[in-house]
Phi, psi and omega in degrees: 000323164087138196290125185257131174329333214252339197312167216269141136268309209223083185285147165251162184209172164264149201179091166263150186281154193275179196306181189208152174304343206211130173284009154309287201277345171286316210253343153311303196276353151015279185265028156251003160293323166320310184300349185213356167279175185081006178082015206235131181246151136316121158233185182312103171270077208240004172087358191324177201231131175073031163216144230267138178268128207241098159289320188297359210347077208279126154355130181242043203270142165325294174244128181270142157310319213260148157301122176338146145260039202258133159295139215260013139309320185285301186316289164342304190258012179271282210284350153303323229256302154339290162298347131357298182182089200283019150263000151300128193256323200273353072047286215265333192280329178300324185275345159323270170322301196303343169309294180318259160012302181231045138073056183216056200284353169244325146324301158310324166297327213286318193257345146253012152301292205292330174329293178298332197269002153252138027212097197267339188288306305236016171044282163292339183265334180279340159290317163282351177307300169329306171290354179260312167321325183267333184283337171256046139057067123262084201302283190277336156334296159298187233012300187292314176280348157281000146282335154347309179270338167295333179237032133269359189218101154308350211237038171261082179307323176344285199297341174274315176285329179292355198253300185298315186310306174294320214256019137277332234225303182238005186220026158063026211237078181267332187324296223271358182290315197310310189292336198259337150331315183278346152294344173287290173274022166285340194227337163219115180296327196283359195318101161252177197269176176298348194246018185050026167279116183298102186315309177316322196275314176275343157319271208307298180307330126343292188298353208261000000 
């Protein structure tokens, strides 16, 4: 896939926690709202290797308001060069990312669909897939390729946290948000988000 400025550690999302039953638990989850609120999603920051980076953590909303910023020269010649030879996967994972990148989340499915379906291993790409998959409110769509990407990598969090994120956040799932956190820290107990908040600490608070 070749190292992208962008490879992912911290896919970002926009991400408020759903309602809660109790104003307790409202007021608990307080300081994990801080944290997922802002149009900004937090993801693990556990060092993975190859996988595309968000330095600025910059907003990720489902539906971005704001307009692409892909230079349309850039664009242009990415998605020739594809179409070009359209069975170069590594062609189609490049106009992804760029996709990813300059705010073009259906372009991005478009281009990492086609990636896969010449190279299905591809790991990193079914994770971002994901993230796009979520930006254009395919809610479960983004669940199935980040297992995807889990169950080609087991010991891949990102993508286990991105999982947790959706099935709390859009698809009102918190059981399964728990497990695959705890699946998270099954595999780094000490695993926090970039903003040093502690997975163990929001699992337990969750539970509470």
């Amino acid at each position: 896939m070749g190292v992208h400025k962008r490879e992912r550690e911290a896919d970002e999302f926009e991400a408020k926690y759903i309602k809660k039953s109790s104003a307790v638990m409202l007021a608990v989850l307080g300081v994990l709202v801080g944290i997922f609120v802002g149009n900004a999603v937090t993801m693990i920051y556990v060092g993975q290797r190859d996988q595309r980076v968000n330095m600025t953590t910059q907003a990720v909303p489902t539906e971005s308001p704001v307009p692409h910023t892909a230079d349309p020269e850039a664009l242009a010649s990415l998605e020739n060069a594809a179409a070009a030879d359209p069975a170069n996967a590594d062609l189609w994972i490049k106009l992804g990312n760029f996709c990813f990148d300059h705010n073009l989340p259906a372009r991005a499915v478009n281009a990492y669909e086609r990636a896969l379906e010449l190279r299905p291993t591809e790991v990193n790409v079914w994770s971002d897939l994901g993230v796009m998959y979520r930006r254009t409110k395919q809610f479960q769509k983004a669940v199935d390729a980040f297992g995807h990407a889990a169950a080609l990598e087991p010991d891949h969090v990102t993508s286990r946290f991105n999982m947790g994120i959706v099935y709390l956040h859009d698809l009102n799932d918190r059981d399964s948000a728990l497990k695959v956190w705890k699946e998270v820290l099954a595999i780094n107990p000490d695993a926090k988000s970039p903003t040093g908040q502690s997975v163990a600490v929001m699992v337990q608070e969750l539970e509470k």
